[in-house]
C-alpha positions as CSV (number, residue, x, y, z in Angstrom):
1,X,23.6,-82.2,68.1
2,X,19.9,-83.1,68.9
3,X,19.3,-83.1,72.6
4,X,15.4,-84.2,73.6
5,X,14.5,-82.1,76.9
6,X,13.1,-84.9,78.7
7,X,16.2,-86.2,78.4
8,X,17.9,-83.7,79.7
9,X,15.6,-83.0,82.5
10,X,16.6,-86.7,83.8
11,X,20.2,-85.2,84.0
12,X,19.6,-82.1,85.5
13,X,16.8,-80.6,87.5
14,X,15.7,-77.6,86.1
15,X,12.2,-75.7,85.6
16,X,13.1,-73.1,82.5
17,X,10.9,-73.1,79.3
18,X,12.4,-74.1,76.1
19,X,12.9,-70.8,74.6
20,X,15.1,-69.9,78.7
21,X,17.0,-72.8,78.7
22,X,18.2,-72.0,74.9
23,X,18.8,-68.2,76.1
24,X,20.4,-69.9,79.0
25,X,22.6,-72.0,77.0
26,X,23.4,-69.5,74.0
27,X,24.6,-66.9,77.0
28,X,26.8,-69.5,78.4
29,X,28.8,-70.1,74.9
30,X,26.6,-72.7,73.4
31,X,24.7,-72.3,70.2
32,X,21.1,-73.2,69.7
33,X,20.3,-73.6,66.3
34,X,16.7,-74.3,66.5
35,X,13.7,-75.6,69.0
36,X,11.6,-77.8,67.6
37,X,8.0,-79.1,69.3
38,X,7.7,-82.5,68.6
39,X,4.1,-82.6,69.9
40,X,3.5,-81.5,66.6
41,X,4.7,-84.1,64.4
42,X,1.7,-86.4,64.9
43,X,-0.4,-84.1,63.3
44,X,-4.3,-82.8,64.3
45,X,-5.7,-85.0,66.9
């Protein structure tokens, strides 16, 4: 499942990096697969 984390900041208030909140999450029983930076998809500015 793909969750965006400005999405989930709108849930929950929170101030972790990416790579903590998936440390976070992985510690509490749930599996991060992959982080992916989507500020990179629209290629060199």
């Amino acid at each position: 499942m793909r969750i965006s984390l400005n999405w989930l900041r709108e849930l929950v208030d929170f101030t972790l990096t990416p790579e903590e909140l998936a440390n976070t999450l992985t510690m509490a029983g749930f599996e991060v697969e992959e982080i992916e930076d989507r500020r990179t998809w629209a290629g060199p500015a």
